[in-house]
N, CA, C and O atoms as a MOPAC input file, in Angstrom:
PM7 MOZYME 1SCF
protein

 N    -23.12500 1   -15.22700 1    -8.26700 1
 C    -22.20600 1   -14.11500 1    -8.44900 1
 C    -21.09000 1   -14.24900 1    -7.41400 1
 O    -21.16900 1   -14.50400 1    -6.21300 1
 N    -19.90600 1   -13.98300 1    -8.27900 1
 C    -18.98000 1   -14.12900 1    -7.05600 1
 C    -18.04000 1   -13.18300 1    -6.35700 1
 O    -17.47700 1   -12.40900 1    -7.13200 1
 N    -17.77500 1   -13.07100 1    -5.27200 1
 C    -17.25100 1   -11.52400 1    -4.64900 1
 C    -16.80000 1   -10.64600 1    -5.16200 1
 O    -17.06700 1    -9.45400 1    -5.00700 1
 N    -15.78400 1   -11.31100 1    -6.09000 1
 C    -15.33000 1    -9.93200 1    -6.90100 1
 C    -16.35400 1    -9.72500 1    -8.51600 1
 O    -16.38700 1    -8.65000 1    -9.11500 1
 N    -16.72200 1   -10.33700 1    -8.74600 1
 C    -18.31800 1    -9.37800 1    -9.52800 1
 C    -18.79000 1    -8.71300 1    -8.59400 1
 O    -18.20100 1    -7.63200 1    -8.60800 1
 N    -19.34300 1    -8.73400 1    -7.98400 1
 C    -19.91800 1    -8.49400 1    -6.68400 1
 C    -19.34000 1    -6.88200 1    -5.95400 1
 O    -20.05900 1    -5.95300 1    -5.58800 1
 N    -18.08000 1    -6.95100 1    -5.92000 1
 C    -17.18700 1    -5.85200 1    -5.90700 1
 C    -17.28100 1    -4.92000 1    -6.83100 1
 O    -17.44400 1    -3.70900 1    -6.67700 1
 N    -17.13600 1    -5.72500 1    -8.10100 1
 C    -16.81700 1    -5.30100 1    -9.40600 1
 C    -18.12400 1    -4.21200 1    -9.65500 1
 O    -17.91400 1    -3.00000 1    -9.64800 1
 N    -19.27900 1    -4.68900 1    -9.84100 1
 C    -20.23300 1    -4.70400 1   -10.17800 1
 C    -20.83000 1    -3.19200 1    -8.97800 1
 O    -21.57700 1    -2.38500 1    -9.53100 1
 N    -20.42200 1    -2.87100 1    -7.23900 1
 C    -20.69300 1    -1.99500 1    -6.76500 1
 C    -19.96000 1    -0.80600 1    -7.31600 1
 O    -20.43100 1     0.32200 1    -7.46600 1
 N    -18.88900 1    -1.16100 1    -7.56400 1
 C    -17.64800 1    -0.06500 1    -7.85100 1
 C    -18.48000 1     0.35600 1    -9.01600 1
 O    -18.88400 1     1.47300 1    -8.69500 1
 N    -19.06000 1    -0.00200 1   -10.46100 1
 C    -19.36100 1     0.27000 1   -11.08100 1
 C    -20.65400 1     1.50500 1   -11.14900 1
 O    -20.67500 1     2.51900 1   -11.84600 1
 N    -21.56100 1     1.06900 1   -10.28500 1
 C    -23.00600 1     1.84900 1    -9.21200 1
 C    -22.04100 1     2.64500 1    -8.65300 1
 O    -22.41800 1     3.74600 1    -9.05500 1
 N    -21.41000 1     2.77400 1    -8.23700 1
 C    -20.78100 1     3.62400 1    -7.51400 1
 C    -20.09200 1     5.04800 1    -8.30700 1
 O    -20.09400 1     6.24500 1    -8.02000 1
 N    -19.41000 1     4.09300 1    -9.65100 1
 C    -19.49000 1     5.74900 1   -10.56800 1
 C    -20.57400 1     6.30800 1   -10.83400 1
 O    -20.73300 1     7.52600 1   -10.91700 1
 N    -21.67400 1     5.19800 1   -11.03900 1
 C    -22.33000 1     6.54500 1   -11.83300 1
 C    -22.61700 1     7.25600 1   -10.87800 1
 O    -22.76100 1     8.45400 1   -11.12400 1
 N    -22.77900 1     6.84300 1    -9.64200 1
 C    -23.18600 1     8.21100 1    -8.89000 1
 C    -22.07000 1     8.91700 1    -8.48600 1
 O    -22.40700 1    10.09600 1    -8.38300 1
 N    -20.89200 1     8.76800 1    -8.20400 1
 C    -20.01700 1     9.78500 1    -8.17900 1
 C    -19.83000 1    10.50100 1    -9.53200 1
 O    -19.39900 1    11.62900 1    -9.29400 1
 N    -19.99000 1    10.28600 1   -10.93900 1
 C    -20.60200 1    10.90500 1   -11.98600 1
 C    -21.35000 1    11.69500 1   -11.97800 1
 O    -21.12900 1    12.85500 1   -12.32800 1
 N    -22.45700 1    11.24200 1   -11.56300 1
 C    -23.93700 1    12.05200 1   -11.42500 1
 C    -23.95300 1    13.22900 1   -10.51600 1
 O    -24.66800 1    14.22500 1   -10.62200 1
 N    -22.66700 1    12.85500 1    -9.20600 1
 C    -22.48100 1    13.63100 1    -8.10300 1
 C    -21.39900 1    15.45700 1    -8.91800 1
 O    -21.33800 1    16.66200 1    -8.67400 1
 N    -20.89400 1    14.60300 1    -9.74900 1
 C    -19.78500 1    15.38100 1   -10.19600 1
 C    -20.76100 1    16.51100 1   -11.12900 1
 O    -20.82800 1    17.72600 1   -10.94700 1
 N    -21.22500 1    15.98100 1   -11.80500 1
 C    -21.98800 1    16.45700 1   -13.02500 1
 C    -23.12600 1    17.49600 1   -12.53600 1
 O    -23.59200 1    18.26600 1   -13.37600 1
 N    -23.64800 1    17.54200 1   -11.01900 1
 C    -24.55800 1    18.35800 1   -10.66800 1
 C    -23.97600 1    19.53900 1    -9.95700 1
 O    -24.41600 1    20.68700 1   -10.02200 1
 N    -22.57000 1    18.99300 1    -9.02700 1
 C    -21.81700 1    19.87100 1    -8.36900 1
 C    -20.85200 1    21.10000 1    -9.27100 1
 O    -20.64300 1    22.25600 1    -8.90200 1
 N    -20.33900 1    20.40000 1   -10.60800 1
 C    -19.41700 1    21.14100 1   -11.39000 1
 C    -20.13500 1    21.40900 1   -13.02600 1
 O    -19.60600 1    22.12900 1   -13.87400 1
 N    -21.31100 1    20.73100 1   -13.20200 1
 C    -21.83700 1    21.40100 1   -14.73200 1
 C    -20.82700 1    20.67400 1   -15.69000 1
 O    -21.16700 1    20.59100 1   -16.86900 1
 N    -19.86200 1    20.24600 1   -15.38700 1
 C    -18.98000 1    19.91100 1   -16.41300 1
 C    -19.02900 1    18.25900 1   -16.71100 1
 O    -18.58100 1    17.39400 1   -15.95800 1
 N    -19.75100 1    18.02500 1   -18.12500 1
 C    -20.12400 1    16.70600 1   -18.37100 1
 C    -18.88800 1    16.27600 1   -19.00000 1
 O    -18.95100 1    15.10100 1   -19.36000 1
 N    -17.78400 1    16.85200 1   -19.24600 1
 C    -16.21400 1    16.12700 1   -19.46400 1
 C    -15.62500 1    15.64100 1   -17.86000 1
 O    -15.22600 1    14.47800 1   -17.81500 1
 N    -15.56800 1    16.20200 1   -16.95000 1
 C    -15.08100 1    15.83100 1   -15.94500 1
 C    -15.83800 1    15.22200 1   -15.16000 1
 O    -15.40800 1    14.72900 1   -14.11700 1
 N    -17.06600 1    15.15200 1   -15.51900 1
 C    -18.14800 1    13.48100 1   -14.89900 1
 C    -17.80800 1    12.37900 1   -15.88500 1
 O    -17.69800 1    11.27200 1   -15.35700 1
 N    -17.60100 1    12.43000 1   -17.30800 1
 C    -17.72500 1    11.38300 1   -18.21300 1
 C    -16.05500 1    10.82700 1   -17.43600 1
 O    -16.02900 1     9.69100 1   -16.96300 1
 N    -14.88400 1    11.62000 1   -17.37500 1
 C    -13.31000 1    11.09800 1   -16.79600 1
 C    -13.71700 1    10.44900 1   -15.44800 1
 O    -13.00400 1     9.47900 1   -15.18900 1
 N    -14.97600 1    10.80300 1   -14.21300 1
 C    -15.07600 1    10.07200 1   -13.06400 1
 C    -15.10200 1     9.13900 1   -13.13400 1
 O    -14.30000 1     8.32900 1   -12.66800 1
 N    -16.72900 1     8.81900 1   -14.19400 1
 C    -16.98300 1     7.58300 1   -14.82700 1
 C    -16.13400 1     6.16000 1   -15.47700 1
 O    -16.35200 1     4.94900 1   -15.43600 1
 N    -15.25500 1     6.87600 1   -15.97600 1
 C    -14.20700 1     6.40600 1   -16.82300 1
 C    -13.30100 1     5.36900 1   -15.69300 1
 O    -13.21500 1     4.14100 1   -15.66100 1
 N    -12.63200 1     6.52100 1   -14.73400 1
 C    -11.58400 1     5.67000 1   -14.23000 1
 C    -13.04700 1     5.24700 1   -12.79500 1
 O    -12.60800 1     5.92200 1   -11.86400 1
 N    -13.89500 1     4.80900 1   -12.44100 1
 C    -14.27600 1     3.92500 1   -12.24600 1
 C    -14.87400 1     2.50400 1   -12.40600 1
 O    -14.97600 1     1.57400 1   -11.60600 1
 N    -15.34700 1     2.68900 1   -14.11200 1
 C    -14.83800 1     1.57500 1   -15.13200 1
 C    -13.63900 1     0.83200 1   -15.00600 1
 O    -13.43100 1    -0.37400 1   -15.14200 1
 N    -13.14900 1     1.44800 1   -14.81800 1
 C    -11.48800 1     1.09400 1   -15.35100 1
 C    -10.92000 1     0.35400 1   -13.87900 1
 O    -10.35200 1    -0.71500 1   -14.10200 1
 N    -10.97000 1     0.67000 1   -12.71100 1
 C    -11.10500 1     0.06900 1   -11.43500 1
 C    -11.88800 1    -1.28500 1   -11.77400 1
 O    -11.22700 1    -2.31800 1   -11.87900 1
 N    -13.35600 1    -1.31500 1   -11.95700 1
 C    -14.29100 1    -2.15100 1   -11.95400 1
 C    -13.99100 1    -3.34800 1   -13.23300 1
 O    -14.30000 1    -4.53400 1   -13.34800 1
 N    -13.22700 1    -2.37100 1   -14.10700 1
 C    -12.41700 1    -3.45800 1   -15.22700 1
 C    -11.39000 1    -4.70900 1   -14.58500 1
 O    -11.55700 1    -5.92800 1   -14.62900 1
 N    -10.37600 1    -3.98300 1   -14.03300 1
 C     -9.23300 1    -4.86500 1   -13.51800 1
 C     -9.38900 1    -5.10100 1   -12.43700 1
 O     -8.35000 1    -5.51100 1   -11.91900 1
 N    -10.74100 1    -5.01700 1   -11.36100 1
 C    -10.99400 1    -5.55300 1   -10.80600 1
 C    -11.48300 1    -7.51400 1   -10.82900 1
 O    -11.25100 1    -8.47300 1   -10.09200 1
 N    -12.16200 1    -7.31200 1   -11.98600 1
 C    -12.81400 1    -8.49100 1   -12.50300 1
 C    -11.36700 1    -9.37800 1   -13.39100 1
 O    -11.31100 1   -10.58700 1   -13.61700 1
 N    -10.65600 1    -8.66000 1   -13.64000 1
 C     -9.15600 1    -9.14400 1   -14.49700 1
 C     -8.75100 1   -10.00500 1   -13.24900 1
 O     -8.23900 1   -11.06200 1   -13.61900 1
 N     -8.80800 1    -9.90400 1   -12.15300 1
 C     -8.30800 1   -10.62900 1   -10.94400 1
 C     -9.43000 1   -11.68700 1   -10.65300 1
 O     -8.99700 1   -12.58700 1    -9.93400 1
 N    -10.19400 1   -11.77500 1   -10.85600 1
 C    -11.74100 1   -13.17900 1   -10.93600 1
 C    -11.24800 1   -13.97200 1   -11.66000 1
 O    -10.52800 1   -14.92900 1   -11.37300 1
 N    -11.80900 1   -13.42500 1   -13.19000 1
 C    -11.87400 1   -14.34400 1   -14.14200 1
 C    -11.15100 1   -14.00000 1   -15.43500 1
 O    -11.69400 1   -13.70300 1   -16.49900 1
 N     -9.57000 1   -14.10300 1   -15.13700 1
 C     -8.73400 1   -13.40800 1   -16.04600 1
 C     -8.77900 1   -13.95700 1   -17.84600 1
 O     -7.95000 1   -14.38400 1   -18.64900 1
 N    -10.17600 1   -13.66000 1   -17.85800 1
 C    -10.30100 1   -14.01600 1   -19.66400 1
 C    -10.31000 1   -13.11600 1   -20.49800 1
 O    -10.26700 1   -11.93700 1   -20.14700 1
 N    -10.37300 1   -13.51300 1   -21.85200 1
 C    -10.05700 1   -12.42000 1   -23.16200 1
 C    -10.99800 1   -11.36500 1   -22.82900 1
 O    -10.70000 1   -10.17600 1   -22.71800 1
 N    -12.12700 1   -11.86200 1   -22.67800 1
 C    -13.49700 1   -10.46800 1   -22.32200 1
 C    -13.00500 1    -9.52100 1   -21.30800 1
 O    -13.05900 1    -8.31200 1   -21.53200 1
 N    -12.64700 1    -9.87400 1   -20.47900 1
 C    -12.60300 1    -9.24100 1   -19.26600 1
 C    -11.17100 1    -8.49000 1   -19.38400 1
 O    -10.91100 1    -7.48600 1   -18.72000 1
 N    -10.25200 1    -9.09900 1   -20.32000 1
 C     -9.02300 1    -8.57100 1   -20.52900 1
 C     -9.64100 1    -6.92100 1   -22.00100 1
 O     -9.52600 1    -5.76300 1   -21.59900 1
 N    -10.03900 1    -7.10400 1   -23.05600 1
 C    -10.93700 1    -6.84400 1   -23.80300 1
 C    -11.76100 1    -5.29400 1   -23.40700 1
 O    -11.79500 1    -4.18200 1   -23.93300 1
 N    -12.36000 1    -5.91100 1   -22.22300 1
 C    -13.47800 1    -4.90500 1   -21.66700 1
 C    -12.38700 1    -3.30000 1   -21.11700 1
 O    -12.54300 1    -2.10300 1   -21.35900 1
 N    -11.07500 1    -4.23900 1   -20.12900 1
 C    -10.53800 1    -3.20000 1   -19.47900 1
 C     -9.78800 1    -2.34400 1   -20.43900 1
 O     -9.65900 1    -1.12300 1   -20.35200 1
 N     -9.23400 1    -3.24500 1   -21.50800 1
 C     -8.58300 1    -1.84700 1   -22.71600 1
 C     -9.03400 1    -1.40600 1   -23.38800 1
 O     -8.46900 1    -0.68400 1   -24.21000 1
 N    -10.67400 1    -1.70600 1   -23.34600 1
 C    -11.35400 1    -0.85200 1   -24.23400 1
 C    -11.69200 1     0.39500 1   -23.42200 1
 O    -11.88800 1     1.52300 1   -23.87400 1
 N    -11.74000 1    -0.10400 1   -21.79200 1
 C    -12.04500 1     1.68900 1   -21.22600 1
 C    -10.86300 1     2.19100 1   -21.07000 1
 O    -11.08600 1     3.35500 1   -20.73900 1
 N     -9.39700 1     1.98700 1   -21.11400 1
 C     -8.26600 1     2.41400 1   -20.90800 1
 C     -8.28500 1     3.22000 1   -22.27100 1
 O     -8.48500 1     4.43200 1   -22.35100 1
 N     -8.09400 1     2.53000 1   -23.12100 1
 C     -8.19800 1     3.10500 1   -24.87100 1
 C     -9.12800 1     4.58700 1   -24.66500 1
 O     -8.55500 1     5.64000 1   -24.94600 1
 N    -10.46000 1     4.62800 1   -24.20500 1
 C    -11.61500 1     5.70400 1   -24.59800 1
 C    -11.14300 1     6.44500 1   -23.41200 1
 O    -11.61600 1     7.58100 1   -23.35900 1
 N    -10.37900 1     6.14700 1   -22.48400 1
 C     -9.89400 1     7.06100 1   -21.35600 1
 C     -8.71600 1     8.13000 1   -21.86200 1
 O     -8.74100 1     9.36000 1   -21.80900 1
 N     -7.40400 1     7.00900 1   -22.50600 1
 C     -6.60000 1     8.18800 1   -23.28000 1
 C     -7.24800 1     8.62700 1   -24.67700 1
 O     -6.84500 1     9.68300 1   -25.16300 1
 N     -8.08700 1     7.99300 1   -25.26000 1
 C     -8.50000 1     8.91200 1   -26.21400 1
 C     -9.04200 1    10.32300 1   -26.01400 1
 O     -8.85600 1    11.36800 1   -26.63700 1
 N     -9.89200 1     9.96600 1   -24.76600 1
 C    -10.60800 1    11.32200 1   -24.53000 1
 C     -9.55500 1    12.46800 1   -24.02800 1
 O     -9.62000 1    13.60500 1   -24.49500 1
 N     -8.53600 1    12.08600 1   -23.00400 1
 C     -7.58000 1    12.99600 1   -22.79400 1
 C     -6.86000 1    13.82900 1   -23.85700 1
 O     -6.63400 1    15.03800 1   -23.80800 1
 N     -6.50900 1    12.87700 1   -24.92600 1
 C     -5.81200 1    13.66200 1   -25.65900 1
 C     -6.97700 1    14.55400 1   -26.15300 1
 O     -6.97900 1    15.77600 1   -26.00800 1
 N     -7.86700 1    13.92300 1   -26.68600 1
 C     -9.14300 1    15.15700 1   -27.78300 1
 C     -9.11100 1    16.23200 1   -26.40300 1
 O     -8.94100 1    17.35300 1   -26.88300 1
 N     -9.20000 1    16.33300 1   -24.96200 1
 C     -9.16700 1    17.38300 1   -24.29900 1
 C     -8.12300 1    18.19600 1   -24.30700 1
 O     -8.37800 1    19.40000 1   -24.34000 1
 N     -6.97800 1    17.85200 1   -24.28400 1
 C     -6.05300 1    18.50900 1   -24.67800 1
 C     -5.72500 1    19.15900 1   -25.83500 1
 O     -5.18700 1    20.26600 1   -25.84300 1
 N     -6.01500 1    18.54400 1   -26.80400 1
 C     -6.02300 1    19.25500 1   -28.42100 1
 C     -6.60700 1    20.35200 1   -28.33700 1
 O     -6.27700 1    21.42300 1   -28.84700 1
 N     -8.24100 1    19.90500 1   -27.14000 1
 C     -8.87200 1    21.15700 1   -27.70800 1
 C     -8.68200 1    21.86000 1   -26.37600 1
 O     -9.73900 1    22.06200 1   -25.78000 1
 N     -7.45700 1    22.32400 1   -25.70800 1
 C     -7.17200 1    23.12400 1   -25.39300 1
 C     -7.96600 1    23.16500 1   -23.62900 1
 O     -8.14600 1    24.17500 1   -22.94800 1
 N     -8.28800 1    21.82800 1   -23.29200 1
 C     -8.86500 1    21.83100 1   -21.80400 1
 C     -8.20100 1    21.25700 1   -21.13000 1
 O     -7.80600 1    20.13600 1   -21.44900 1
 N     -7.85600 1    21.85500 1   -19.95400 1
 C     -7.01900 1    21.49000 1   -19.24700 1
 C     -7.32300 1    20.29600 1   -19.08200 1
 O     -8.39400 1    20.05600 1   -19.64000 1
 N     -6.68600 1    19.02200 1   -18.34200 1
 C     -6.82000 1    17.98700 1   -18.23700 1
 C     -7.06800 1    17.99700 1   -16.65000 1
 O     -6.32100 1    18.70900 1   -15.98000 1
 N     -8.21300 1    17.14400 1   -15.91200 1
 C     -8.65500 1    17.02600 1   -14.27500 1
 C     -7.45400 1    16.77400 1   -13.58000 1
 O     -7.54300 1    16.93300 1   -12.36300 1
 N     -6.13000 1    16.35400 1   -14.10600 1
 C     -5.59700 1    15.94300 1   -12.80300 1
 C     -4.21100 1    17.15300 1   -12.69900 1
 O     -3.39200 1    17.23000 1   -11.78300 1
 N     -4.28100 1    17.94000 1   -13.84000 1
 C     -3.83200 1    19.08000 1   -13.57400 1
 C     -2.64300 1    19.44000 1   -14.41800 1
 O     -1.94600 1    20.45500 1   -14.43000 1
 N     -2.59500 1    18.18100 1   -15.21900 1
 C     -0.84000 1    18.32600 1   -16.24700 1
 C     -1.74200 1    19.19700 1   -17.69000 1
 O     -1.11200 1    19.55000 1   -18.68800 1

């Protein structure tokens, strides 16, 4: 494994428990699933800097994609969005 997996791969452990952290402190399993999200998304283009291949290119717009998807469905349905717009 190489440092930045390695990186990649803590950052990732690392949401879920800032997830898990979020989700016990605030009840709100939309604003743990968005923690989750943009620590994916770190742990995505983290690894884009390793081993800049289709997968790894692939992996990060698929959590970018389910990141604005989910924003907008929060917004439609009328929840504020975490970072405050």
């Amino acid at each position: 494994m190489t440092l930045v997996a390695g990186a990649a791969l803590g950052i990732t452990a690392a949401g879920l428990v800032a997830a898990a952290a979020t989700l016990v402190a605030t009840r709100r399993l939309v604003l743990s699933v968005q923690v989750l999200l943009d620590f994916l998304l770190a742990a995505g283009l983290l690894r884009l800097t390793g081993s800049p291949g289709w997968a790894a290119l692939g992996a990060a717009a698929a959590v970018v994609a389910l990141r604005r998807l989910l924003g907008l469905g929060l917004r439609a349905g009328g929840v504020p969005a975490a970072d405050g717009s």
